[in-house]
C-alpha positions as CSV (number, residue, x, y, z in Angstrom):
1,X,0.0,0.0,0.0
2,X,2.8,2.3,1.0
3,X,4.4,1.8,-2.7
4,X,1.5,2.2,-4.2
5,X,0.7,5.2,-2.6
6,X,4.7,6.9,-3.3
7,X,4.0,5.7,-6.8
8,X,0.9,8.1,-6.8
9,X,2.2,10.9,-5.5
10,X,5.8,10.5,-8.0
11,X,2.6,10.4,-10.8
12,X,0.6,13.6,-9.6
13,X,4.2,15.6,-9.3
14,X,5.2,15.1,-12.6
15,X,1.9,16.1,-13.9
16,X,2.0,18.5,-11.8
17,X,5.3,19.9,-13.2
18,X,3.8,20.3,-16.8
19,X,0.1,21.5,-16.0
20,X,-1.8,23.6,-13.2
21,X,-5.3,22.1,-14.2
22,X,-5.2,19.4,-11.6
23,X,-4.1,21.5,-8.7
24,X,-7.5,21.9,-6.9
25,X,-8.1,18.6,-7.0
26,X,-4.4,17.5,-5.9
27,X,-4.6,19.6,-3.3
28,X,-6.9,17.1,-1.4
29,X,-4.5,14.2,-1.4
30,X,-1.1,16.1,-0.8
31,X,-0.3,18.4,1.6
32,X,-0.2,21.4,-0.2
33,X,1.3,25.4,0.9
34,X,-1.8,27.3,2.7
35,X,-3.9,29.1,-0.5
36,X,-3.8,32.8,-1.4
37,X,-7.2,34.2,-0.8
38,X,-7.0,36.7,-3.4
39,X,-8.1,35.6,-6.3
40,X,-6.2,35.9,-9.6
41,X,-7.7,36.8,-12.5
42,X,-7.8,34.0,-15.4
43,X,-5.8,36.6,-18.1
44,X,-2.6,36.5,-15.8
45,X,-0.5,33.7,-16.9
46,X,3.1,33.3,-15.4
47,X,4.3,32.9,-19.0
48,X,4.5,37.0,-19.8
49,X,6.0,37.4,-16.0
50,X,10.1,38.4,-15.2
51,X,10.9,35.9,-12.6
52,X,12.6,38.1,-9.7
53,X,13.2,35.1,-7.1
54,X,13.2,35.1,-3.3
55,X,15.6,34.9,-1.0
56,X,12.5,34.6,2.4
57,X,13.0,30.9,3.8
58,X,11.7,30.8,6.4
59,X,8.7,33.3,8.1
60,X,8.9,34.0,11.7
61,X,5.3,32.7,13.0
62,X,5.5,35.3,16.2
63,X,2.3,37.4,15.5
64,X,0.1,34.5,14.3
65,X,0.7,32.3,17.3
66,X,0.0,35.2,19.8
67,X,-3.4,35.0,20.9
68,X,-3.4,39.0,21.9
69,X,-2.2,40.2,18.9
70,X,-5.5,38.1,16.8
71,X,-7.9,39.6,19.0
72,X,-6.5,43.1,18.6
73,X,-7.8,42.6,15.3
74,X,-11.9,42.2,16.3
75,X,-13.6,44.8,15.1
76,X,-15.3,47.3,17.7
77,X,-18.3,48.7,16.0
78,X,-17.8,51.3,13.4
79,X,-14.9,52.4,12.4
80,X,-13.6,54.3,14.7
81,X,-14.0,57.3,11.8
82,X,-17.3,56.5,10.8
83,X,-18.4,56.2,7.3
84,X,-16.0,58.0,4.9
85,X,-14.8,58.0,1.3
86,X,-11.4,58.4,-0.1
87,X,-9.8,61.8,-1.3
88,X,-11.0,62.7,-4.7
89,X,-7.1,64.3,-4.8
90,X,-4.4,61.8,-4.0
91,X,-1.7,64.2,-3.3
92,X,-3.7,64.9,0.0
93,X,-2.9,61.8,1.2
94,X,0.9,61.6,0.5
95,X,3.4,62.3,3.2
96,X,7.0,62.6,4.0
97,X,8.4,61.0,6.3
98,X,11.7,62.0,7.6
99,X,13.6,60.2,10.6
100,X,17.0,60.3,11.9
101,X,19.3,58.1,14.1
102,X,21.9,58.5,16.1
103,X,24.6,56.3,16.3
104,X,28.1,57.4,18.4
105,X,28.9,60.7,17.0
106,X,27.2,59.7,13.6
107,X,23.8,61.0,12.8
108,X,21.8,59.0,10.0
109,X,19.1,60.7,7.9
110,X,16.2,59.0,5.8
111,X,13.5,60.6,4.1
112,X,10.9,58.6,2.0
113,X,7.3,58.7,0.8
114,X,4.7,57.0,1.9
115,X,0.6,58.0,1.9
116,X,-2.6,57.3,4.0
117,X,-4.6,54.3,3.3
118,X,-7.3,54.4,6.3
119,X,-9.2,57.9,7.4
120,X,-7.7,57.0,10.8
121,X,-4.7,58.0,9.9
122,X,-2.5,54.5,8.7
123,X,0.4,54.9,6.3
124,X,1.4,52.5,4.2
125,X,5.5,52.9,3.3
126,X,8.8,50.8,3.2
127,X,10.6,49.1,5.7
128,X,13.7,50.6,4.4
129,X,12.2,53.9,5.4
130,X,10.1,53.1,8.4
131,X,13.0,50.5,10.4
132,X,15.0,53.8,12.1
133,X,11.3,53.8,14.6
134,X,12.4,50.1,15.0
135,X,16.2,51.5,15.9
136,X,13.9,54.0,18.1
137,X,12.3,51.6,20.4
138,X,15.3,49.5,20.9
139,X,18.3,52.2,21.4
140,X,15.9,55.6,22.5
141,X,18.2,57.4,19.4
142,X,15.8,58.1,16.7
143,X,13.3,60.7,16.4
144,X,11.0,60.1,12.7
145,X,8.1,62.9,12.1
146,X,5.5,63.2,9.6
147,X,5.9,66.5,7.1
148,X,2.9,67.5,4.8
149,X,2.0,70.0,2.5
150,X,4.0,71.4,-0.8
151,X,6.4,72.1,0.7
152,X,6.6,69.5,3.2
153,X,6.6,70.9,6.8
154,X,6.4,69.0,10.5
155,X,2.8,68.0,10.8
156,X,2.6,64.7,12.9
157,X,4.2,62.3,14.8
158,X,3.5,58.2,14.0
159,X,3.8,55.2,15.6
160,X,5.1,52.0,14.4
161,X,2.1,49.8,13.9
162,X,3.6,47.5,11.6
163,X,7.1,46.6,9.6
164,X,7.8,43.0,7.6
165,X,10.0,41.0,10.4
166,X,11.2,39.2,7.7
167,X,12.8,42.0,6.1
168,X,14.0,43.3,9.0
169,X,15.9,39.9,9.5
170,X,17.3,39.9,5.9
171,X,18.4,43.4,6.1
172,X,19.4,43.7,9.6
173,X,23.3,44.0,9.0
174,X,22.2,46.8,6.9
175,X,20.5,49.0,8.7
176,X,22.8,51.6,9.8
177,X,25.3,51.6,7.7
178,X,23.8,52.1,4.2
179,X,20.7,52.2,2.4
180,X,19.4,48.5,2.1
181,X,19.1,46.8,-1.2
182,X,17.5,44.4,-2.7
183,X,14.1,43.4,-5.1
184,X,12.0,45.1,-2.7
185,X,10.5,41.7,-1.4
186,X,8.6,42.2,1.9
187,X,10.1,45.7,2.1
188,X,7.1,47.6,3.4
189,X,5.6,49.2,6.8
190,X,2.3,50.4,8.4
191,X,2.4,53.5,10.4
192,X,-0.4,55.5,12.2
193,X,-0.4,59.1,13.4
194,X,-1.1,59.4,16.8
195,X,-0.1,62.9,17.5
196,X,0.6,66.6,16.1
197,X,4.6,67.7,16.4
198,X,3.3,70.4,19.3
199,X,0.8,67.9,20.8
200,X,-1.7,69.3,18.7
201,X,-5.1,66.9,18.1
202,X,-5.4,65.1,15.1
203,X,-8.2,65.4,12.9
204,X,-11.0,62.9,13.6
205,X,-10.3,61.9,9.9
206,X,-7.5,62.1,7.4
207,X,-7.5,62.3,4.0
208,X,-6.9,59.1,2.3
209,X,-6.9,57.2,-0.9
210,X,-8.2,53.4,-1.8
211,X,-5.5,51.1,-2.0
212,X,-7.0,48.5,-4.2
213,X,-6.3,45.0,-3.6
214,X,-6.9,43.7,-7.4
215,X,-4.5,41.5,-9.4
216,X,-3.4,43.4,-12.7
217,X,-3.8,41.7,-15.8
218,X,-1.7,41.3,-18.8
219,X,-3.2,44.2,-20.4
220,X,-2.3,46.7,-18.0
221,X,1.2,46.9,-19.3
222,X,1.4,50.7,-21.2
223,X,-1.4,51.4,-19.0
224,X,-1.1,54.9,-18.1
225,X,-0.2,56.0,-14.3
226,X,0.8,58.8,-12.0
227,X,3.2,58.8,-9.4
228,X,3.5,61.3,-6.4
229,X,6.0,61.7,-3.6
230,X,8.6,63.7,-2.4
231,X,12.5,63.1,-4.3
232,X,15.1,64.0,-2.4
233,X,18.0,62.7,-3.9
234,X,19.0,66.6,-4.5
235,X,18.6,67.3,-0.6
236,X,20.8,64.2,0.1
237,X,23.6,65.5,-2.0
238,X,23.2,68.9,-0.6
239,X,23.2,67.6,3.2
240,X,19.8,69.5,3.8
241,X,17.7,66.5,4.0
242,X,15.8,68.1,7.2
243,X,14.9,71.2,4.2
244,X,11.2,71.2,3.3
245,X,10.8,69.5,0.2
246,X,8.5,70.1,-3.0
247,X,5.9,67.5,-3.6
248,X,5.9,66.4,-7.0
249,X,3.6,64.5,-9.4
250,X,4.4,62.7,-12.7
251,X,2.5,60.7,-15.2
252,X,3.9,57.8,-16.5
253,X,3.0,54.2,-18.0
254,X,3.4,50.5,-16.9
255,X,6.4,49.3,-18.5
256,X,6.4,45.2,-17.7
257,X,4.6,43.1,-14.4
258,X,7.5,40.8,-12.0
259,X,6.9,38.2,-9.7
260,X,8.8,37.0,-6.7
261,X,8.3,33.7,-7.7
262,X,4.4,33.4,-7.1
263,X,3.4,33.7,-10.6
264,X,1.2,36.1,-9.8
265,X,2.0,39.9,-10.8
266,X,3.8,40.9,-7.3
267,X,6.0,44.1,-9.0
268,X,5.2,46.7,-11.3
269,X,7.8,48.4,-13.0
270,X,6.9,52.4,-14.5
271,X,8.8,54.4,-17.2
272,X,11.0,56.6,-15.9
273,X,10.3,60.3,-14.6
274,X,11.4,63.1,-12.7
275,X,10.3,61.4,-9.7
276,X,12.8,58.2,-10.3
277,X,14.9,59.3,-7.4
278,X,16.0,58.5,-3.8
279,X,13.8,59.7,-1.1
280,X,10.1,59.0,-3.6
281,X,10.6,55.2,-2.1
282,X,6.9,54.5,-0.4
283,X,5.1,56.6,-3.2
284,X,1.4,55.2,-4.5
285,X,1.2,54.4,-8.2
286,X,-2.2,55.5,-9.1
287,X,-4.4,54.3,-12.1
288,X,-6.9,56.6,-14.2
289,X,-9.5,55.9,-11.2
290,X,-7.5,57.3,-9.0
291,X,-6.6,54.3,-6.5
292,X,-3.5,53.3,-5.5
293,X,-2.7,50.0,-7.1
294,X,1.0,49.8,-5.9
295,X,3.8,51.3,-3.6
296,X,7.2,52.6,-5.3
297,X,10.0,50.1,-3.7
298,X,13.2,50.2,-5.4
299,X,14.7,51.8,-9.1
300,X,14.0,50.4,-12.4
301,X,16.3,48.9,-14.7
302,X,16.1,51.7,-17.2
303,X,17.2,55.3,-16.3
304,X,15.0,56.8,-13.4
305,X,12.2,53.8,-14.2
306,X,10.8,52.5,-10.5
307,X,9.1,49.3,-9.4
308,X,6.9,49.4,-7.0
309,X,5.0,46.6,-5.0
310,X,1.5,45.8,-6.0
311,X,-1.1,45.7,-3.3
312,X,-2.1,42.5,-3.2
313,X,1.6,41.3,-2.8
314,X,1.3,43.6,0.1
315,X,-1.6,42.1,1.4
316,X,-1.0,38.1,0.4
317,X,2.5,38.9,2.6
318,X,0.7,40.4,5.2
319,X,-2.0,37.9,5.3
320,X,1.4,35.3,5.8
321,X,3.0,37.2,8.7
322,X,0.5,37.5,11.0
323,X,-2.7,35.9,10.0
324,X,-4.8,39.0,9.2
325,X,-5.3,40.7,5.8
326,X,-4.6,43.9,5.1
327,X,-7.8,45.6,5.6
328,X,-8.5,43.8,8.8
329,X,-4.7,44.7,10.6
330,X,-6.1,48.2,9.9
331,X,-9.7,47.4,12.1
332,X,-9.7,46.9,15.8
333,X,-7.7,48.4,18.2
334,X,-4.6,50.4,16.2
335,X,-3.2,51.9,19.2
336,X,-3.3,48.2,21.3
337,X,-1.8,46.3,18.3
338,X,0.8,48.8,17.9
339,X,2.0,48.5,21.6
340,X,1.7,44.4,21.1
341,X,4.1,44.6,18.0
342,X,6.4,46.5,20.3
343,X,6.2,44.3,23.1
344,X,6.0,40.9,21.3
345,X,8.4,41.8,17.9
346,X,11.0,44.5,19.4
347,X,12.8,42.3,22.0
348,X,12.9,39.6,19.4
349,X,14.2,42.5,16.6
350,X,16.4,43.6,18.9
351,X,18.4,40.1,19.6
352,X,18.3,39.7,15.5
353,X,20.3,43.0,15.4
354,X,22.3,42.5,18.2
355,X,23.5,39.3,17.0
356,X,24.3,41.2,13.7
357,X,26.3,43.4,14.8
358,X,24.3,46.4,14.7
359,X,25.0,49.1,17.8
């Protein structure tokens, strides 16, 4: 019986190896990986898609096995906003977000993008932008505020709610002493306003814009699109990072979809544009409807092209870390799961870094 049963399954993985059509049906005799709940729609084929890779083993399982940290995520009534609709103007929602860290007698600067996705004030940008509130909790050195407005002045302060673990792992020998790199796998971060720089109350709602959790298609490649952030490549060079910076806005098209191995379109990469610069990392890519479907991550291959992580990577990864979809890590309790993520994933963080190295 046991041969005839490895027989089988040597039978089902070769057929498995040339066709997909079985898989549903496969999947309830061999163990299989847990499913994507996000559908995918029938014109993607993995055929058409550049095959980035992934270097993410193995998933720490520290959020998903905490029973805390799942109920922080029931949702209390309304929203704690109330009924609202998204910004018919997407620049409202886009932020700067500029954080230094101190390190010795060094001072580290980073200034990225990143833009409101929830009236309640929750930002979606990169980890490589938001990990110096990481440094924050665990050496007391880092201070990161929230600038709005063209040009972008002190608005806010934010709290960490979420950042990728994973990443932070991967990239934890890199974290303070140069800008990480990579494909921009699992490189992204939640963060909520929770205060004005003077202690000034925060408005009951923020504007926001609709971060749309849709796979793209085949045909969305030379769709047109629009970028905004704040580049500040210029500042960097000019050792002014802290000056207010011009928020800037350019239109663009899809130049080719990328996945990180899921076959499913996880990257978008855009023409290039005036915008194809450091500091516009954590900028929405916005379609004709005016939605975000992506978040800018790292530069293109051609001059001053971007890629930029599609939202449903952003949500399928989520979804992986801690159990909850996007949409629902933003309901609940913000405020308690923020001060769980601090208590349950700094300490751990902290260890990762120490054992790298990092002071």
């Amino acid at each position: 019986m046991q041969l005839l049963l490895s027989l089988l399954v040597i039978v089902l993985e070769s057929y498995l190896a040339v066709t997909g059509a079985m898989a549903e049906h496969i999947a309830a005799i061999l163990p299989q990986e847990a499913p994507v709940t996000a559908s995918v729609d029938a014109a993607v084929a993995p055929d058409y898609l550049q095959e980035l890779g992934t270097s993410y083993d193995a998933i720490p399982q520290i959020l998903i096995d905490n029973l805390p940290s799942q109920e922080a995520a029931v949702i209390t009534g309304l929203d704690q906003a109330g009924i609202t609709t998204p910004t018919n103007d997407p620049s409202e929602a886009v932020v700067n977000i500029y954080c230094t860290y101190r390190n010795g007698d060094r001072v580290y600067a980073t200034a990225g993008t990143g833009f409101i996705i929830d009236p309640k004030g929750i930002i979606l940008t990169n980890a490589h932008v938001a990990h110096s509130l990481v440094l924050e909790e665990m050496r007391g050195e880092s201070d990161c505020v929230i600038r709005t407005g063209d040009p972008a002045v002190a608005t806010y302060k934010a709290e960490l709610l979420y950042i990728s673990i994973a990443w932070v792992i991967e990239h934890a020998d890199e974290l303070t002493t140069a800008r990480p790199k990579g494909t921009g796998e699992r490189d992204f971060a939640l963060l909520y306003i929770s205060n004005g720089v003077d202690n000034e109350p925060v408005p009951s709602t923020l504007p926001y814009v609709h971060a749309r959790n849709q796979y793209l298609t085949q045909s969305a490649a030379d769709d047109t699109v629009s970028l905004i952030g704040y580049p500040a490549a210029t500042a960097f060079a000019a050792e002014s990072i802290d000056a207010k910076l011009p928020k800037m806005s350019a239109t663009t098209s899809i130049s080719e979809l990328m996945t990180f191995g899921s076959n499913r379109p996880d990257v978008i990469e855009v023409r290039g544009t005036p915008l194809g610069e450091q500091g516009v990392s954590g900028s929405p890519v916005i379609d004709d409807t005016q939605v975000a479907i992506g978040m800018v991550s790292t530069l293109g291959q051609e001059e001053r092209s971007l890629r930029a992580l599609t939202i449903p990577y952003i949500d399928r990864t989520i979804e992986e870390e801690t159990g909850r979809t996007l949409q629902e890590y933003l309901e609940g309790d913000v405020a308690l799961r923020s001060k769980l993520f601090k208590d349950l994933i700094v300490p751990f963080l902290q260890n990762v870094l120490n054992d790298a190295g990092v002071e």
